[in-house]
Each structure stands twice: as C-alpha cells, then as structure tokens.
C-alpha positions in Angstrom: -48.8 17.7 -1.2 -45.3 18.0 -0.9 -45.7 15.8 3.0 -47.7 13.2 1.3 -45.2 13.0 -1.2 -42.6 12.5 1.4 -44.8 9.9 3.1 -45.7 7.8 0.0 -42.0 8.0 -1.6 -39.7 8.4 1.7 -37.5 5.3 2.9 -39.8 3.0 5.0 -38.6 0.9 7.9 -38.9 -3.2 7.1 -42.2 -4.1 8.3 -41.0 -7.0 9.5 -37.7 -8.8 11.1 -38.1 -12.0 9.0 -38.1 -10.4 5.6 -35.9 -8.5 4.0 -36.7 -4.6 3.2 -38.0 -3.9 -0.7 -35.9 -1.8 -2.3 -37.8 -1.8 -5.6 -39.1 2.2 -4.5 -35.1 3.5 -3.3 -33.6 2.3 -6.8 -36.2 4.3 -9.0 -35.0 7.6 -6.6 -31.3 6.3 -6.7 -30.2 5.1 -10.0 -26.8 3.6 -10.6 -24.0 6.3 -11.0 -23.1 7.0 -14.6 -19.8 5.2 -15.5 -17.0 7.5 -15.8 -14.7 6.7 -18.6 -10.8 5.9 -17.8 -8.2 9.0 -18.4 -6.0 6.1 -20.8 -7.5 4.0 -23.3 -6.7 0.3 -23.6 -5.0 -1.3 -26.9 -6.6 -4.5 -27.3 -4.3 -5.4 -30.1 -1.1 -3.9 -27.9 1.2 -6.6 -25.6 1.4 -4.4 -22.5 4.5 -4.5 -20.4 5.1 -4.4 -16.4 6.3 -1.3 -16.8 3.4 0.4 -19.1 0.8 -1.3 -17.0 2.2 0.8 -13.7 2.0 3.8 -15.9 -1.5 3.6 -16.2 -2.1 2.6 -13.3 -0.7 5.7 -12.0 -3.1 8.1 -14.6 -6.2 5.8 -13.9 -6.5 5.3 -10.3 -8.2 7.6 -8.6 -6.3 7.5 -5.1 -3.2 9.1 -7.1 -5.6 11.7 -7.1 -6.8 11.9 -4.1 -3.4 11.9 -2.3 -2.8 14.6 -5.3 -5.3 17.2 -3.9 -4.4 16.5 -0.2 -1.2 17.4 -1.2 -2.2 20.9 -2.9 -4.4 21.6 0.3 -1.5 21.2 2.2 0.6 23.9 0.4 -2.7 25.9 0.1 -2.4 25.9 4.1 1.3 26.8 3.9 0.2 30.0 2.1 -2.0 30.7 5.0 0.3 30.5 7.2 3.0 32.5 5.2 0.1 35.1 4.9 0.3 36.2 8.3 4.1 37.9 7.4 2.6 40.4 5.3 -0.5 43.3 6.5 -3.7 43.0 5.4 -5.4 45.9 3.3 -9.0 46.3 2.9 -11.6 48.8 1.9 -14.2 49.7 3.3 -17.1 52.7 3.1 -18.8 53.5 6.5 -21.7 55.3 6.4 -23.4 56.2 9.9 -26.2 58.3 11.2 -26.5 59.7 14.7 -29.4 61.4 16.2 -29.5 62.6 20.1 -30.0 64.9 22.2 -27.3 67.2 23.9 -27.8 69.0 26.4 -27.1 72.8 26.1 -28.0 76.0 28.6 -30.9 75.1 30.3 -32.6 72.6 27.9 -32.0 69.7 25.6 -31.7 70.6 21.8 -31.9 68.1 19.5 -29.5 66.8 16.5 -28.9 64.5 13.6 -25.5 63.5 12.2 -25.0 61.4 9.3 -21.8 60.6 7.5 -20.2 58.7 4.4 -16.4 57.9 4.7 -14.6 55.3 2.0 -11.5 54.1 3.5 -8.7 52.0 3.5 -8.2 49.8 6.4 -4.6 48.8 7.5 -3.6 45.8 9.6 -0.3 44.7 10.0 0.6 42.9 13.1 4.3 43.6 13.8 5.4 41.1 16.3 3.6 37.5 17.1 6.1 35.2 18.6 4.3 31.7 17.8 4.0 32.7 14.0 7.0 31.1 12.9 5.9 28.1 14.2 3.0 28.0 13.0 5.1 28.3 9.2 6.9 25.8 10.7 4.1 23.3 11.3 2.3 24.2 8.2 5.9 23.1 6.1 6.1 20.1 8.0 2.3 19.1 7.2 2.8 19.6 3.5 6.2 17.4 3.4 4.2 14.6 5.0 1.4 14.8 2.4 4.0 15.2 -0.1 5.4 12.1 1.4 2.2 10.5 1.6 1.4 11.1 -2.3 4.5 9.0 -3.1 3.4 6.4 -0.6 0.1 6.5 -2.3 1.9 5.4 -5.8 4.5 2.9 -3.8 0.9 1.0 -2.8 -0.5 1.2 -6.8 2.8 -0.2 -8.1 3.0 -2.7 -5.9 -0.6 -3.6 -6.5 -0.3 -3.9 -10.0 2.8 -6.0 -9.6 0.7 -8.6 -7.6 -1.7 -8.7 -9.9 0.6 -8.5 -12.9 2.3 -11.9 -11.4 -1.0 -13.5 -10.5 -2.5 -12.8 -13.8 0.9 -14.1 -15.3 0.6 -17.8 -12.7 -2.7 -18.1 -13.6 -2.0 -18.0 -17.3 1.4 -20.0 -17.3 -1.0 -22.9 -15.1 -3.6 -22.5 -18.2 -0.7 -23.4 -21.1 0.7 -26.3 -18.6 -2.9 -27.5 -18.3 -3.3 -27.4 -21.8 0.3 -29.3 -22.1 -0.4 -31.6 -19.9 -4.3 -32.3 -22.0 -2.3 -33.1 -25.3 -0.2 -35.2 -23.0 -3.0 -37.1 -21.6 -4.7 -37.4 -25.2 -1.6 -38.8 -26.7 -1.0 -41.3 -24.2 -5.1 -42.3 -24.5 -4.8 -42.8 -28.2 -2.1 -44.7 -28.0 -3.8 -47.2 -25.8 -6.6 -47.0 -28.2 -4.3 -48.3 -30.9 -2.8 -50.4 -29.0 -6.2 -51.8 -27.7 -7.0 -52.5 -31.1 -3.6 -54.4 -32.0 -4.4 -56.6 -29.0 -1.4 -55.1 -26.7 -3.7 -53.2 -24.0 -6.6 -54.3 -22.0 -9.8 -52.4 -21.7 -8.5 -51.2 -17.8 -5.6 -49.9 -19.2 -7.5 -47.4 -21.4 -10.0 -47.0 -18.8 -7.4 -45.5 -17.1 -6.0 -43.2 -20.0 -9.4 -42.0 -20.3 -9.7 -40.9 -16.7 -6.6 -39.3 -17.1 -7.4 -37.4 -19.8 -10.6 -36.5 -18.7 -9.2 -35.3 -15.2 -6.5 -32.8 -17.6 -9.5 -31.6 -19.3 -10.9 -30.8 -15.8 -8.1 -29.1 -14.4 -7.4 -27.0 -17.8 -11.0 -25.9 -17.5 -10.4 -24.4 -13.7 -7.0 -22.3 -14.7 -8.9 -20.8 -17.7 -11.5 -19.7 -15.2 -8.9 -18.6 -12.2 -6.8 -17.0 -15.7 -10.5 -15.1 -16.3 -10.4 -13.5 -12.5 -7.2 -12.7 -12.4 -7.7 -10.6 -15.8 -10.0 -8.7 -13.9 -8.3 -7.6 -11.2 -5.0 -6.8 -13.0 -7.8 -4.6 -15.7 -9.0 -3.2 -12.1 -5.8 -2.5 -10.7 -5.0 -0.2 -13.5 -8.1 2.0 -13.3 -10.1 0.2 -16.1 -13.0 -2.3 -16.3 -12.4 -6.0 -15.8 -14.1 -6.7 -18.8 -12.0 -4.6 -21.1 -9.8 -7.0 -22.9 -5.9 -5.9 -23.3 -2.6 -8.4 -23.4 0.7 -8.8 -21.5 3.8 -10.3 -21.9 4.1 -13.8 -21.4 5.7 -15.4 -18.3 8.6 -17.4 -20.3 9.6 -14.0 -21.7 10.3 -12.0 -18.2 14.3 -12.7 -17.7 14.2 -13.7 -13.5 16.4 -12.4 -11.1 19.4 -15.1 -10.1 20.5 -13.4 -7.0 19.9 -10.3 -4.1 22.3 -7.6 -5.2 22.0 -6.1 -1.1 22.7 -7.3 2.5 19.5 -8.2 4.6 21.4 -5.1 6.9 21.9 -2.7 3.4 17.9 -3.7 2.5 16.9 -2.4 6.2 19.1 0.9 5.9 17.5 1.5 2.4 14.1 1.2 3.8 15.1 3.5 6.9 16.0 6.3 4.7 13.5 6.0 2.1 10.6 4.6 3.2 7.6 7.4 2.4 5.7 6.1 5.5 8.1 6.2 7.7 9.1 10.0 6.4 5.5 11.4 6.5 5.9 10.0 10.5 8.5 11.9 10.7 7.4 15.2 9.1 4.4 14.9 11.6 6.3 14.5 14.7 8.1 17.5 14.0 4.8 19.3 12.3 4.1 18.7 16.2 7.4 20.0 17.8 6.4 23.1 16.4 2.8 23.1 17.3 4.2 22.5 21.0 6.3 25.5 20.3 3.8 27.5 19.1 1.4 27.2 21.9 4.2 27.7 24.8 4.9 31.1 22.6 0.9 32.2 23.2 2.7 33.4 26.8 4.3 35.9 24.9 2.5 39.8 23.8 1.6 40.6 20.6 2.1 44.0 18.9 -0.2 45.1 16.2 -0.3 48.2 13.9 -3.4 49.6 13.0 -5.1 52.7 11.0 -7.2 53.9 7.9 -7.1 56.6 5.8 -9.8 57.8 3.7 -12.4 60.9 2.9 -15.6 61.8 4.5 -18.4 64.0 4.3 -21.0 64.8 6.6 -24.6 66.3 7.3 -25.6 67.5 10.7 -29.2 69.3 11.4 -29.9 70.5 14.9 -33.5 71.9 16.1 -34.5 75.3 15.2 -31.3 75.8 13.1 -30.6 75.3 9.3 -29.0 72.2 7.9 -25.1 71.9 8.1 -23.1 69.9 4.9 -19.4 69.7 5.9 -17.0 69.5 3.0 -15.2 66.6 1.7 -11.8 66.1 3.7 -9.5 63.5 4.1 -9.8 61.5 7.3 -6.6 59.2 8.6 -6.2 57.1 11.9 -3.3 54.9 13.4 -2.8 53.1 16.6 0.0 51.2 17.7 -1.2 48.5 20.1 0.3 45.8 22.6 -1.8 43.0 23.8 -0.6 40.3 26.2 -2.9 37.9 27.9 -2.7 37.4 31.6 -5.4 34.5 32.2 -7.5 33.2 29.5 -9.2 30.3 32.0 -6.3 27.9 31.7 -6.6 27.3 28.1 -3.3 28.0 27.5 -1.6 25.5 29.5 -4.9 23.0 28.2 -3.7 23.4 24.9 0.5 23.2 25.7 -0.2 19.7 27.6 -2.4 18.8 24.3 0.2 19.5 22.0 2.8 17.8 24.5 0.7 14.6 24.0 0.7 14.7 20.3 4.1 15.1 19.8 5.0 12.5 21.7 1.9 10.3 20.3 3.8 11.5 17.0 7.1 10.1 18.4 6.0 6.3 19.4 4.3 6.5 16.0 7.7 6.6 14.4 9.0 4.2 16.8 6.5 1.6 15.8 6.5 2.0 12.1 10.4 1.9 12.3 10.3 -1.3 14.1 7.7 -2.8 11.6 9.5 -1.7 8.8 12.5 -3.6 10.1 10.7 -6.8 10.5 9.1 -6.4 7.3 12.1 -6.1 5.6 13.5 -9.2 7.4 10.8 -11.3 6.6 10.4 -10.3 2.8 14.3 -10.9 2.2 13.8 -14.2 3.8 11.1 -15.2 1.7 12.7 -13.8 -1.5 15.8 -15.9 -1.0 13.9 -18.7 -0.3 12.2 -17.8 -3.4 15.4 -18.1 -5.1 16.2 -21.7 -4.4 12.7 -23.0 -4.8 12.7 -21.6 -8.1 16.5 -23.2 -9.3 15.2 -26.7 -7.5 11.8 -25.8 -9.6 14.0 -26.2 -12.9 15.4 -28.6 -12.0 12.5 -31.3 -11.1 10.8 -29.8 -14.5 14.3 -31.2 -16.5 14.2 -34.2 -14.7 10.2 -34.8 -15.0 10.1 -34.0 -18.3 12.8 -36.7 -19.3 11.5 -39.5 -16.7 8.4 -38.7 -19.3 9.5 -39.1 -22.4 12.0 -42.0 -21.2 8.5 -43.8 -19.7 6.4 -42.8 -23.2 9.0 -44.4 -25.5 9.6 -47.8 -23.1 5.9 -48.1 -23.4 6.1 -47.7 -27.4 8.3 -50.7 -27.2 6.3 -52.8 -24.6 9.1 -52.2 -21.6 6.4 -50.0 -19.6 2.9 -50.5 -18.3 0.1 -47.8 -18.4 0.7 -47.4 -14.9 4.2 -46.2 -15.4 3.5 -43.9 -18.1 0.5 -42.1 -15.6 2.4 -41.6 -13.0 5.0 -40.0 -15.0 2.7 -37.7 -16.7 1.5 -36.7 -13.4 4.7 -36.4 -12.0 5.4 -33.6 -15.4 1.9 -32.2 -14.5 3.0 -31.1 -11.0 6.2 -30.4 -11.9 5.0 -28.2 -14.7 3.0 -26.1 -11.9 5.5 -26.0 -9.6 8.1 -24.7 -11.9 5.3 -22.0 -12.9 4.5 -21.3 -9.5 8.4 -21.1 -8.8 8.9 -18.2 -11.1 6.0 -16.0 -10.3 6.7 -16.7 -6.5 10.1 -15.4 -7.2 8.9 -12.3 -9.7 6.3 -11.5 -6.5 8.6 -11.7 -3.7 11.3 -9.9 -4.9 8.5 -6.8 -5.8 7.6 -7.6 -2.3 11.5 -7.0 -1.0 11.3 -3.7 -3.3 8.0 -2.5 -2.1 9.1 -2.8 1.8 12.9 -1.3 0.8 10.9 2.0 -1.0 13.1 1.2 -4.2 9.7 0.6 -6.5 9.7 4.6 -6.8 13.3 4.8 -7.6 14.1 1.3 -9.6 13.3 1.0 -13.3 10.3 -1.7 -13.5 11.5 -4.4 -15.9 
C-alpha cells in the first residue's frame, strides 16, 4: 500500500514538452506556509518618521537575525577553541570479562575474569604549539561576523532610505498631479465661460479639455506608482505591503544645503569604518593564523593522561572455587610525547592551502579597498551634483510658477491666447516634478554618500 501510495501521490515528470506540468496534486501535499506575524505592530493612525521606520526595520527583518545567529555561532566556536586550554574530565564505568586459557605445568587450565571499575578519566594536553592560533583564528572569525552583523543593518538602513525617498517622490508627484488637475480644470472652465460670453472659440476649449483630461491621466499613474512604492517601503520594514501606515511628508524634511567633508575626508571615513571592508580584514588575518597554525603541526605535542577510580573483580579457574577480590581503589597516569615524522605530505598540503587563502584573503581586501574608493568618488559626485540640481530646481519652480500666474491673469484680460496659458501650465507641470524629483534625488544621494562612508550606523537619521 504504502508503494502505490507513492506511485499515485509522488511528483510525476510532464508528460509532455509542449505543456506545462499540473501542479493541482503538489499544492494539496504542499500548502502555502502559515504567515508569521511581524515582531512590531503598525499604527495606522501614527505619522512615522525616517528614523522610526529604520527602527523597525531593524526588529522586523529577518536578515538582522540571521547575521545575529552567525554571529553567536561564531563566539560559540571561540569557546571551542578556548576549550582546549583547560583538561577534560570524564567518567566512565568499565566493566570487562575475560575467559582463556593459561597454560600451567604440563596442561592448560582454564579461567574467567570479570571486572567492574567506575572511574574518572583525566586528559589534559600540556603543550600544543598551533593552539594559540587556532584561538587566534577563531577571534578573528567572530570579529568578522561581528563586523558583518553591522554590515547587515548598514544594507537595511539604507534600503529603507531608498524606499523611504521613493515612496516620498512618488507621493510628492501624486499632490503636483493633483495641482496641476485643478490647474487644468480652472483654465477649462474659464474657456467654458468665456465660450459662452463669445470670447473663445470651440478649438480653444477643445484644447483645455485635452489638457485637462491629459492631468487627469497623469494624476492617475502617480497614485498607482504612489501604491507600489507603499509596498516596498511596508516590505522593507518587515511588514506586509498591504498594511496601511503614514510618513512624513516631503515638504516637511529640512534638505541638506551643503557636504560638511572633503571627497579625500569621505574616502578616509569609509577606509576606517567601512564594516565590509573590516570583516576582509578580520579574515585575512583569521588566515594568518590558520597559516600559523598549520606550519606549528611540525612541532610535538605533550599530553597528560590517567584515571583514578575503584574496582572489583571475580575470577573462577577450573577445578578450583570462585575468587571475589575486594573493593580497592585503582589510579593510572602517563605522561606522553607525540611528534609526527611523516603523515603522507598532508602537512605541507595543508601549509600551501592555508598560504593560498591568506593571500586569496589579502587581494580580497585589496579589491574591496579599491571599490570602496571609487564608490565613494562617485556617490560624492553625484551628491553635489544633487545639490545644484536641486537649488536650479527651486528656482525654475519660482520662475514657472509666476510665468503662470502672469499668463492666467493676461488671459483674464484678453492679452493672452489659450495657447499661451497651456504652455505655461505645462511648463509649471514639469517644473513641479522636477523640483520634486530635485529633492528626493538630493535626500537619496546624500543617504547614498552616507551608506558608502559607513556613517548610517554612526549618524543620527533625521
């Protein structure tokens, strides 16, 4: 029963390559995993802040974890190796029975011997040269994933961040979609009255109409591109996109005006505290000491050894009575040396193999120290670029804005065309998105500058 079973209900191949393979029989066996619920709850009613956001981030996400637990196996493994200082005591109870035959006179006489000792068992190795390298190694290992754990939350802030600003562009291009609707409407009904007075023609509030209707269009696409990026800021916090929560609002996030450090300050910054590049560096010298440790192996080891317990025995022999001994206290220590003279090579094997990782280990700090430089570069670059966009941004929005107005009211009083007053209101539309776009381009690359420097885990998030 249990092989039919396995025929009827086990995964069959496709029968053919044409068609895809029906699933319907694996999703009754595997059903959907059961939804785990978020360590931190969500305040709908609540206006979040940058800063509160990273903070649950950092309790929700599970690779905080994760790099959490690699972290405590690490120091588990330092233990280990700090183990190997002290002796090792066990007990143990040996029981044994013997039977043979000894030869005595001029014949064989048989016996039986059977004991029963508890003892303690004593191991202490005195003298082990690559010990203290292996400590070493194990140190090294657990500052890298210590290291790495604070990498781990330098990637979450800086995720959140994105999606933070994202979530903020999407939603300032939604108001200046909606801005630039009641624009288009007003302009459109004042063509309709002044279609009715006799001062338009039916083209010019064709075109009004168009216009309006093309605002209408365009609001419709931010609120949608505003719904997605909801989702992956709720996702990048550890909860589900469809949970609904609120966030500051773009016009209230005071922007930076300048770069307090030098593109040459940024890059020492980043040198020094970069949690990558120090988790390279723990494991290069993790394998110095491996590489010691193994050219130690050369060396003898001395080793102390013994138990002490109480046994008793019963011996029988052929043609005589039955013997118990009494209980007495048994003891036993060796002091031994043991130095390996040939071991097939695997010695040197294992000297060349840690050679080759520390010096794997070495051009991997070279190469992240040379892509951190660059990194660096290039996000100050683009963050001072950033800057001046985002002051040229302001600027076209002022001017825009009052080439608008100027064009709405000379229209009012028959000096402008509908022609004149469209192109203006596009002109505000675009400028309206470009001075959004400014300011969350400058909010994301100066998080980008921070994430490359290291200072997101040492600088207060606004």
């Amino acid at each position: 029963m249990l092989v039919l079973e396995g025929i009827v209900f086990g995964q069959q191949a496709p029968s053919a390559p044409n068609h895809p393979w029906d699933a319907s029989s694996a999703k009754q066996q595997l059903p959907p995993p059961p939804r785990i619920l978020p360590p931190v709850a969500i305040d709908a009613s609540k206006v979040y802040t940058l800063a509160e956001l990273v903070n649950i981030a950092e309790q929700n996400n599970p690779e905080t974890r994760v790099a959490w637990e690699s972290a405590k196996a690490k120091a588990a493994d330092l233990g280990i190796s700090k183990a190997t200082l002290y002796p090792t005591l066990a007990a143990a109870v040996v029981a044994s029975s013997l039977q043979a035959d000894l030869f005595f006179g001029n014949s064989f006489q048989r016996q039986t011997i059977e004991s029963y000792s508890p003892v303690f068992v004593l191991d202490y190795i005195i003298f082990d040269a690559g010990r203290s390298e292996q400590i070493s190694a194990s140190k090294s290992r657990l500052l890298g994933a210590n290291f790495q754990f604070n990498d781990t939350h330098r990637q979450i802030i800086f995720q959140v961040m994105q999606a933070y600003y994202k979530f903020l562009d999407t939603k300032g291009r939604e108001d200046a979609a909606r801005a630039n609707l009641n624009d288009a409407q007003a302009v459109q009904q004042a063509a309709e009255a002044r279609l009715q007075s006799g001062l338009a023609t039916l083209p010019d509030v064709l075109q009004t109409r168009s216009a309006a209707a093309q605002a209408d269009y365009d609001l419709q696409a931010a609120i949608g591109a505003t719904e997605i990026a909801h989702g992956d800021l709720a996702v990048s916090i550890g909860i589900y996109p469809t949970t609904q929560f609120q966030v500051q609002n773009l016009q209230d996030i005071k922007l930076p005006d300048s770069i307090a450090d030098t593109v040459e300050t940024s890059i020492d910054k980043a040198l020094s505290q970069r949690p990558d590049l120090m988790q390279r560096i723990a494991e290069l010298r993790a394998a110095g000491a491996e590489d010691s440790a193994a050219r130690r192996t050369y060396f003898p080891t001395i080793r102390l050894g013994g138990n002490v317990g109480i046994a008793r025995s019963y011996g029988v022999q052929i043609n005589l009575p039955p013997v118990y001994s009494p209980t007495e206290t048994t003891w036993a220590a060796a002091l031994s040396l043991h130095w390996t003279l040939f071991d097939g090579l695997a010695r040197e094997n294992r000297i060349a193999r840690a050679r080759a990782d520390q010096k794997q280990a070495a051009a991997a700090v070279e190469s992240i120290r040379n892509q951190i430089e660059n990194q660096v570069w290039s996000a100050y670059s683009t963050a001072r670029t950033a800057l001046r966009q985002q002051k040229a941004a302001t600027a076209l929005l002022l001017t825009a804005t009052d080439s608008y107005n100027s064009a709405v009211e000379s229209y009012h009083h028959g000096l402008r065309n509908q022609i004149d007053v469209i192109t203006a209101q596009r002109a505000l539309a675009d400028a309206r998105s470009a001075d959004i776009n400014a300011r969350t381009q400058l909010l994301t690359t100066m998080a980008t500058l921070a994430y490359q420097t290291g200072d997101l885990l040492y600088v207060k998030i606004p």
